[in-house]
C-alpha positions in Angstrom: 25.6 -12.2 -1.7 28.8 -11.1 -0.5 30.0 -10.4 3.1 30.3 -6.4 2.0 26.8 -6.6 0.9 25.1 -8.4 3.2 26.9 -5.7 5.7 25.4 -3.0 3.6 21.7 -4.3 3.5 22.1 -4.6 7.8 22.8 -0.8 7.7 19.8 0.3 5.1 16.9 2.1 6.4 13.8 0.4 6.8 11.3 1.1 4.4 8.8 4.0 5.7 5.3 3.5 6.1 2.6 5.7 5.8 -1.1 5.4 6.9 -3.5 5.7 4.1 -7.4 6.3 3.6 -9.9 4.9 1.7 -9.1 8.0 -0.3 -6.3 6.1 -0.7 -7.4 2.8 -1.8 -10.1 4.4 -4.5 -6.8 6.2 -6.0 -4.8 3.4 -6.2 -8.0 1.4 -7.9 -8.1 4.2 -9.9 -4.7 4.3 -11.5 -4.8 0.2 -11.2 -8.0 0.5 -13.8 -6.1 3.1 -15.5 -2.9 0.8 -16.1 -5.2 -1.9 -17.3 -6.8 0.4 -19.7 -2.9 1.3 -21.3 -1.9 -2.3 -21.3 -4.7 -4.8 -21.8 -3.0 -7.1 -23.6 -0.7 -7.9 -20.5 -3.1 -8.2 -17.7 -5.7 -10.3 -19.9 -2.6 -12.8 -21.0 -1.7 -13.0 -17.4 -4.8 -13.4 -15.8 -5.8 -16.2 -18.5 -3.1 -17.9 -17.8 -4.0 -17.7 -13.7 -7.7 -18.9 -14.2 -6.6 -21.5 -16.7 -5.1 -22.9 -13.5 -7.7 -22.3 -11.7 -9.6 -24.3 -13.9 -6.8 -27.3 -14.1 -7.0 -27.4 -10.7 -10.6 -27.9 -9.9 -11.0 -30.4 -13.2 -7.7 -32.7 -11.4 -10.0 -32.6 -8.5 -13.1 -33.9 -10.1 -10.6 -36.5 -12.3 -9.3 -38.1 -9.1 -12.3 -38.2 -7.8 -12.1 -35.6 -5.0 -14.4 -33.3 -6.0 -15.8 -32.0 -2.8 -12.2 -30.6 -2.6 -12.9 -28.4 -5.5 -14.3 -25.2 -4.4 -11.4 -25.7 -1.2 -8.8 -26.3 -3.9 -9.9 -23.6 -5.8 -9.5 -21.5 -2.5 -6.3 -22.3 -1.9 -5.2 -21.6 -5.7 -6.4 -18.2 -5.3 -3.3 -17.9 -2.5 -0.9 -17.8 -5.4 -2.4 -14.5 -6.7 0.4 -12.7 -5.5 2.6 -14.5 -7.7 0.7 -14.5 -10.7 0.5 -10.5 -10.5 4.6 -10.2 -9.9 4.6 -9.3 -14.1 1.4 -6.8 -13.0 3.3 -5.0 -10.7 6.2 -4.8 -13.5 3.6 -3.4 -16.0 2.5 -0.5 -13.5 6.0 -0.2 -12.4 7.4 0.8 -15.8 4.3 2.6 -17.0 4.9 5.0 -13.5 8.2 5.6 -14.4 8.1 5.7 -18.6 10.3 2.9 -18.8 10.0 0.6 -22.3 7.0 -2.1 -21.9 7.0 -5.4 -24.1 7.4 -8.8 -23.1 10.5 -9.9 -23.1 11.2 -7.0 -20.4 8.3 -8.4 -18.6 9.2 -12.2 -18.4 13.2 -11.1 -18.0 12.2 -9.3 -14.9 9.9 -12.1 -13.8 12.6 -14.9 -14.6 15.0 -12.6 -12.6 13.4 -13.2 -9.6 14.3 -16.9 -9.0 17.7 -15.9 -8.0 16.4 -12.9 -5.7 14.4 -12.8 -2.1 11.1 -12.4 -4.1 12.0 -16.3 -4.7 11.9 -17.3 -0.9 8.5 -15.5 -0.6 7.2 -18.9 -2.2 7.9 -20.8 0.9 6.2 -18.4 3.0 2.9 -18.8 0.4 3.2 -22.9 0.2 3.4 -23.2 3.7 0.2 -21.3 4.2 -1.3 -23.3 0.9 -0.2 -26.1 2.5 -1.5 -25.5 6.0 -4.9 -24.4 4.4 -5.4 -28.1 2.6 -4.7 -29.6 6.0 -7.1 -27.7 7.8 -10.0 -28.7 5.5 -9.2 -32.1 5.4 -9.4 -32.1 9.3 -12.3 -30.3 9.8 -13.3 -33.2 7.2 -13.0 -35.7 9.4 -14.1 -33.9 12.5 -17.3 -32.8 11.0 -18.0 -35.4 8.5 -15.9 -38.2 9.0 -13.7 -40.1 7.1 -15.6 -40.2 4.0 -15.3 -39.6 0.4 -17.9 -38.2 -2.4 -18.9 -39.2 -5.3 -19.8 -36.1 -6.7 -19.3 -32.2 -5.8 -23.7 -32.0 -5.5 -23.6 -34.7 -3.0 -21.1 -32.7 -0.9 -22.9 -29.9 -1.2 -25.8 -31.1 -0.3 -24.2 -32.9 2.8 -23.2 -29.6 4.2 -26.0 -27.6 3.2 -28.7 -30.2 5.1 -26.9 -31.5 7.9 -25.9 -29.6 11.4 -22.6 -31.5 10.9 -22.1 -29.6 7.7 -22.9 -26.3 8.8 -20.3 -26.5 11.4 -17.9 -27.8 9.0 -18.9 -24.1 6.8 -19.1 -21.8 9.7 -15.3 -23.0 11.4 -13.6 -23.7 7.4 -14.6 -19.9 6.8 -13.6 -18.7 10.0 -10.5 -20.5 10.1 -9.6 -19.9 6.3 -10.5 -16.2 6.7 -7.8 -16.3 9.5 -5.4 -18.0 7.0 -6.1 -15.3 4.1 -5.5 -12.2 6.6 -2.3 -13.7 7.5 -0.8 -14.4 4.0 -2.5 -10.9 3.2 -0.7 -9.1 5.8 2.2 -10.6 5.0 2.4 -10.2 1.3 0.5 -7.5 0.5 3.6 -4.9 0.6 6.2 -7.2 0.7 5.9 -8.6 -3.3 5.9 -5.4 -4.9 8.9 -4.1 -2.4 10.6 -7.2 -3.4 10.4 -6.4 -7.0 11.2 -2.6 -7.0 14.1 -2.9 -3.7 17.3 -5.7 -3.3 16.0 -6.4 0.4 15.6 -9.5 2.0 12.5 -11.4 2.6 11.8 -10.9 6.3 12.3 -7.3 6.0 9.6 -7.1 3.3 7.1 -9.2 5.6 7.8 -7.0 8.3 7.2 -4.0 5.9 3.8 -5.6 4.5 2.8 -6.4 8.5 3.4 -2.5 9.5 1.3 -1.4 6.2 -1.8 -3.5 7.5 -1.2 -2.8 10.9 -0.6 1.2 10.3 -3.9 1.8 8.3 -6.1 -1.1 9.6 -9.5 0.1 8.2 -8.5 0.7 4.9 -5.7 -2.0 4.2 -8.0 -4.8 6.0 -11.5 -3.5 3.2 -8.8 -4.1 0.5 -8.7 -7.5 1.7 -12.0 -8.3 2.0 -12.9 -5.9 -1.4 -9.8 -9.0 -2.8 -11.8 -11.5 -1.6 -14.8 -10.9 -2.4 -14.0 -10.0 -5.7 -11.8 -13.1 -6.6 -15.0 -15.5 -4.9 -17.5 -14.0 -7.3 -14.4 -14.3 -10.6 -14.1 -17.6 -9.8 -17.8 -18.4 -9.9 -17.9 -18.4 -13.9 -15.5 -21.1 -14.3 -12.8 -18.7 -13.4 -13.3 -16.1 -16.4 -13.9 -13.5 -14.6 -10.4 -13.5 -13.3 -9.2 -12.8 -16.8 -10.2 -9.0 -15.9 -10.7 -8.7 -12.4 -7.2 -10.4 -11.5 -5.0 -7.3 -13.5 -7.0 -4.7 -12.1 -6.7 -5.9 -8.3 -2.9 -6.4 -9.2 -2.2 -2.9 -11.0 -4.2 -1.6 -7.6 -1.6 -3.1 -5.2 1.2 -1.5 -7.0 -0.2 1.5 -6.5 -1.7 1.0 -3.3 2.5 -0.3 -2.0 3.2 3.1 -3.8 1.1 4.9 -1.0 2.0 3.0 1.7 5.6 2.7 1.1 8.4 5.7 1.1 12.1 3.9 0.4 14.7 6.2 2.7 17.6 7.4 0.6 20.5 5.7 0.5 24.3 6.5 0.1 25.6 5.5 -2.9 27.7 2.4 -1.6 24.1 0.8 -1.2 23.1 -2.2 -3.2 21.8 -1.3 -6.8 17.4 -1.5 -6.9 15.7 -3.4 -9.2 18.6 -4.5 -11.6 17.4 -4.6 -14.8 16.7 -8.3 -16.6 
């Protein structure tokens, strides 16, 4: 980026926020249902393609024989959602505005993004991946010591029957629930700003952070309605992602869309969402 427009994106307005409802939220799931219905054939490719690595993930676990790490693994893979739904929120983005759908729009706008801010939001998301394997491999070893498993049942059982275990449950959740808010709050808003807006990374975060902290109530039940609802896809070998994982992405779209007002600009303003 050039000095000019780096000068230029200092003087743009920061994004608006608005607070929202859980009127809000049941329109945006609404229209995020709605989007899926118009364009199956994207958000069942794309969330295939996100539980088949699901899937690879959990089976390297089990082949390096690490399975009790599975169902954490699994956890953490469910991190990169926001990724996966980047070509979601394109799908919603053109239906809204009429624009031509088809694929090689979608994957140009996708491959577009490696040279854009929505590229340095991977850093942000790895670090938090990262930090969320290293938590469970210390409460590992505080709870149950430096031990392995020789099968995924015989961890189970080990934290299911033993006080030891427990606590190793109750603090993981507690601590990994902390984990998921943050990313949450930090990437809710900020992907799909990325992709519509040329702003830079820590201006989207910020965004993302005001959403969540703006409408608490009904931007923290999205994230536990997320949750929930990516714990109980993941239970059938990660199918039900195939559906639920295009939905919950058409949603956010629609849910930034409420949240999010971008102030005009004058016309000497960097050019939004270039097209692939």
């Amino acid at each position: 980026m050039s000095e000019q427009e780096l000068a230029s994106n200092e003087l743009r307005p920061m994004p608006q926020v608005n607070k929202i409802t859980a009127n809000d939220v049941i329109d945006a799931l609404a229209a995020g249902m709605a989007d899926f219905r118009r364009a199956p054939v994207y958000g069942i490719t794309i969330g295939a393609i996100f539980a088949a690595g699901g899937l690879f993930v959990v089976l390297s676990a089990a082949a390096l024989k690490m399975s009790y790490l599975s169902y954490p693994a699994a956890a953490g893979f469910v991190l990169l959602g926001p990724f996966a739904a980047v070509g979601l929120y394109e799908v919603s983005r053109r239906l809204q505005s009429g624009e031509e759908l088809s694929w090689s729009k979608i994957l140009g706008t996708m491959w577009a993004q490696k040279g854009r801010e929505l590229s340095w939001m991977a850093f942000v998301v790895l670090f938090i991946q990262i930090m969320w394997m290293y938590q469970v491999r210390l409460l590992l070893a505080l709870f149950l010591g430096f031990r392995s498993f020789a099968s995924f049942e015989e961890f189970l059982t080990e934290i299911v029957s033993t006080p030891e275990g427990l606590m190793f449950l109750a603090v993981g959740h507690v601590v990994g629930a902390i984990l998921s808010l943050i990313l949450f709050s930090l990437t809710v808003i900020s992907f799909p700003l990325l992709l519509e807006e040329d702003r830079d990374f820590i201006t989207a975060m910020i965004t993302s952070v005001r959403a969540v902290v703006t409408s608490p109530v009904p931007m923290i039940g999205w994230a536990f309605a997320v949750t929930a609802t990516l714990i109980v896809s993941m239970a059938p070998g990660f199918l039900g992602l195939i559906i639920t994982l295009p939905i919950l992405g058409h949603t956010t779209w629609h849910l930034y869309k409420k949240c999010v007002v971008i102030p005009e600009e004058p016309a000497s303003s960097v050019q939004t969402h270039p097209s692939p």
